[in-house]
C-alpha positions in Angstrom: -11.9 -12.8 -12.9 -8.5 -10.9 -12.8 -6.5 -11.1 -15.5 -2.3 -11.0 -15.3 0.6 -10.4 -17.0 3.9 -11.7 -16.0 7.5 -10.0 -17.3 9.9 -12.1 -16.4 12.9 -12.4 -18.5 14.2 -16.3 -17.2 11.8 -18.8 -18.4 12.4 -21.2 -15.2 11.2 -18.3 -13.4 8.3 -17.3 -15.8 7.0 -21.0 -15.6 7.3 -20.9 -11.7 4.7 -17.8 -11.2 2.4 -18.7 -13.6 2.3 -22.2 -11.9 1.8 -20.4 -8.8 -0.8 -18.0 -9.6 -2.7 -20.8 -11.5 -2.9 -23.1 -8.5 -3.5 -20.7 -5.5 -5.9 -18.5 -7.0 -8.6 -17.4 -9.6 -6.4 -15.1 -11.6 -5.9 -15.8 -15.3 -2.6 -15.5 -16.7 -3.4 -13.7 -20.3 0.2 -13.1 -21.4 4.2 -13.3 -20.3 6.8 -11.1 -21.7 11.0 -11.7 -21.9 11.1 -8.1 -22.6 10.2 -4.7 -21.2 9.1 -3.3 -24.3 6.8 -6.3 -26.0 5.2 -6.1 -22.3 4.6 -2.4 -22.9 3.2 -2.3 -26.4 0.8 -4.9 -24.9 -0.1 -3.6 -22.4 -1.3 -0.3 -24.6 -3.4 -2.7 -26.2 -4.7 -4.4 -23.6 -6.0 -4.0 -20.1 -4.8 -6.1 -17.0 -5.3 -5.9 -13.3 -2.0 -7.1 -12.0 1.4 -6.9 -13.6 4.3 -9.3 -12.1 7.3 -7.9 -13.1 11.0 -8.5 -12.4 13.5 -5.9 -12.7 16.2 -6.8 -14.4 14.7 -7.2 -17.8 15.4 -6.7 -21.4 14.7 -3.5 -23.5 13.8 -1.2 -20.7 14.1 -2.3 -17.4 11.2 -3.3 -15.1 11.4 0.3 -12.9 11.2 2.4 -15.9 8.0 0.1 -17.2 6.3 0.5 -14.1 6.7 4.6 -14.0 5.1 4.3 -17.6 2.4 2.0 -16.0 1.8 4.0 -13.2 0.9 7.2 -15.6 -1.9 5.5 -17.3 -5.3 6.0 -16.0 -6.4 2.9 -15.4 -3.3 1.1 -13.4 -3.0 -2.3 -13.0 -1.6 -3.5 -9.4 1.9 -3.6 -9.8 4.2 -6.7 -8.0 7.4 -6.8 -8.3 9.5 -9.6 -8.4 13.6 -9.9 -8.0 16.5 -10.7 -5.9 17.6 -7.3 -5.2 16.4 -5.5 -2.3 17.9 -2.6 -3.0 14.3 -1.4 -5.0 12.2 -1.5 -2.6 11.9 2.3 -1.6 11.8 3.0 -5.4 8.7 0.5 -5.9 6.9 1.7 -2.4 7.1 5.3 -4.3 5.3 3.6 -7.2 2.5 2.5 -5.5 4.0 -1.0 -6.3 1.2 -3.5 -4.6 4.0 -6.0 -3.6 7.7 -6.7 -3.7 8.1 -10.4 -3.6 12.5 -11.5 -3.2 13.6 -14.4 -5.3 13.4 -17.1 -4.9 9.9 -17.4 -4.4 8.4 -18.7 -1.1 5.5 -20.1 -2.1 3.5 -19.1 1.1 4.2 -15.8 0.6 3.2 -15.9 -3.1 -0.3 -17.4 -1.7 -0.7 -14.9 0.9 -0.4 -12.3 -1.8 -2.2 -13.4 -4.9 -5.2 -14.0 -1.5 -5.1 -10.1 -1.1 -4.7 -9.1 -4.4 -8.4 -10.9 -4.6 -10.0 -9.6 -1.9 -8.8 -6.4 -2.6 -10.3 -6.7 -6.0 -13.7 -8.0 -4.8 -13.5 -4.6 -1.7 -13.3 -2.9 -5.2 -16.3 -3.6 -6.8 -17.6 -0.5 -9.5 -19.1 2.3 -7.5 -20.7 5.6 -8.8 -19.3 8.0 -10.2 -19.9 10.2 -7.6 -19.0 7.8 -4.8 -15.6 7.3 -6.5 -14.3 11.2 -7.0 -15.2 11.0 -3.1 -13.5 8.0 -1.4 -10.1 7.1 -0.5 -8.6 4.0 -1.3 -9.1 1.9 1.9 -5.7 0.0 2.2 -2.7 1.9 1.8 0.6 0.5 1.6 3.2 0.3 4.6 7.0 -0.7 4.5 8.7 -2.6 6.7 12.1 -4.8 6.2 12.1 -4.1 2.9 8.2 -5.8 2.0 5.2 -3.6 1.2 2.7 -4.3 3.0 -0.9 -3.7 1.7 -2.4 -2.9 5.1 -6.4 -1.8 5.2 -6.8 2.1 6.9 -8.9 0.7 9.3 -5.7 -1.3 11.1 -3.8 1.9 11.5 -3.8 3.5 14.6 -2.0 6.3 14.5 1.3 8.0 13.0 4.7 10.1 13.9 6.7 12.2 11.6 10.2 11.8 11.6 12.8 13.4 9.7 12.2 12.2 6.1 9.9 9.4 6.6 6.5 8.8 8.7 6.4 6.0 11.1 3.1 4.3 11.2 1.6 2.0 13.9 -0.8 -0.6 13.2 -1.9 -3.6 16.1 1.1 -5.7 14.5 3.9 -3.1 15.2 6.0 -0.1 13.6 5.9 0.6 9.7 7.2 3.2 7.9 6.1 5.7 4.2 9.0 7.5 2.9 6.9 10.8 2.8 6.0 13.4 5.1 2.9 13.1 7.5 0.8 15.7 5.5 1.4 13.7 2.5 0.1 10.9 4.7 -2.9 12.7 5.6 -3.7 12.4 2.5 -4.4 9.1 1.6 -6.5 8.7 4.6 -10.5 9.2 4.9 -10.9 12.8 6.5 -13.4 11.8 8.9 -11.6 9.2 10.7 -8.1 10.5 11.0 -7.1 13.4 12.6 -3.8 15.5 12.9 -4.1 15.8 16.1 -0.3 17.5 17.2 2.5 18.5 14.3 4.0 15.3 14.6 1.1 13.0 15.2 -2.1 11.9 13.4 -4.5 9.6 15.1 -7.1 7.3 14.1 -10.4 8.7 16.1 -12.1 5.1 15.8 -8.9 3.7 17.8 -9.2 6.0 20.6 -10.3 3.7 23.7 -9.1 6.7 26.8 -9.2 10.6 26.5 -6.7 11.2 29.4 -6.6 15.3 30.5 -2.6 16.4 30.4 -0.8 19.5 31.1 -1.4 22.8 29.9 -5.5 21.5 29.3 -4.0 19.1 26.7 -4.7 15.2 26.3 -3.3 12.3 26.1 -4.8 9.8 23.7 -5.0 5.8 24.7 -5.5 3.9 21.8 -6.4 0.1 21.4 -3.9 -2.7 21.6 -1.0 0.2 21.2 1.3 0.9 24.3 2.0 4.5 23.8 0.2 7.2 24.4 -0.4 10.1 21.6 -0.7 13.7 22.5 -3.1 15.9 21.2 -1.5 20.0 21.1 -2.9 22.9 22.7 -3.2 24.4 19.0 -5.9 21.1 17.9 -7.8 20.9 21.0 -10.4 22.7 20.2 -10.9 21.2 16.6 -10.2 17.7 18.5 -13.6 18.5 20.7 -15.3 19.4 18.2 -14.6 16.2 16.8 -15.1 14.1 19.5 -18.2 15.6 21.1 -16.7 16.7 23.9 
């Protein structure tokens, strides 16, 4: 069973999450804080898998807890939850698992404490040697303002642009706020490939290899319109790759 803390410094709202979290899942709800600091000293004590925490709290405010969180080495999944949108860049950069806007819709908060289990159950121990190997296999996408917790697998493929990286999935445009080698990454070697400067491409995705200008490609993926192009400088690396 996870376990969950909740910072939240209005009791109104404390009482509302753990209600929520109680009735639409499994998680157990070990502790709630007012303040930024109690929840801190606690949580040096004890371990958690998930950490709701609001922003605007007492002591040290809910950003500068969640940078502390995110340097242990054991993490817990960090959700924020606030009314101010503004944050949302700053959390996506923490690796933040959610962002949830006050007030709470409740089918949102069901949707997410649902994939914060199933995540946890795709997460089971592995061995030691399996886990210095593998990649996580969601990675989080942004898009108005949400983080989306989106499994590799659904990505097609991705554009650099000038500070961020767009990413396309079946359900539409997303974005990271890092570059596309940072990008590159995060994903599993042997199914993504960089297959121009700006582009990467998801191999399993690929449904036509259409021959372009030059002895280049075009790439037709599934259930994506565009096409993605594959430089004269990775064609040979992309055959290899493909068989071809």
């Amino acid at each position: 069973m996870l376990k969950a803390l909740i910072v939240e410094d209005e009791y109104l709202a404390r009482e509302e999450l753990t209600y929520l979290v109680q009735t639409y899942s499994q998680i157990e709800v070990v502790a709630a804080f007012d303040d930024g600091l109690e929840a801190f000293k606690y949580l040096q004590q004890n371990k958690v898998d998930v950490v709701f925490l609001d922003i605007n709290i007492p002591s040290i405010d809910g950003m500068l807890l969640a940078r502390n969180i995110h340097q242990f080495s054991q993490k817990p999944h960090i959700v924020f939850t606030t009314a101010y949108k503004e944050f949302a860049v700053d959390a996506f950069e923490l690796e933040a698992f959610d962002y949830l806007l006050k007030p709470l819709n409740e089918e949102r908060v069901q949707r997410l404490l649902s994939k914060l289990e199933s995540v946890a159950l795709a997460n089971e121990p592995v061995m030691v040697e399996e886990a210095i190997e593998s990649r996580p296999d969601t990675i989080n996408l942004m898009k108005d303002n949400r983080i989306c917790v989106t499994p590799v697998e659904e990505v097609r493929y991705a554009e650099a642009q000038e500070k961020i990286t767009l990413v396309f999935t079946a359900d539409g445009e997303f974005s990271v706020p890092y570059s596309i080698s940072e990008l590159m990454e995060k994903l599993p070697e042997n199914q993504f490939f960089r297959c121009h400067r700006s582009y990467c491409v998801n191999l399993k995705c690929i449904a036509e290899i259409i021959p372009w200008m030059n002895s280049t490609y075009m790439l037709k993926l599934h259930d994506i319109k565009e096409k993605v192009p594959v430089s004269r400088g990775n064609i040979k690396a992309f055959r290899e790759m493909m068989h071809l």
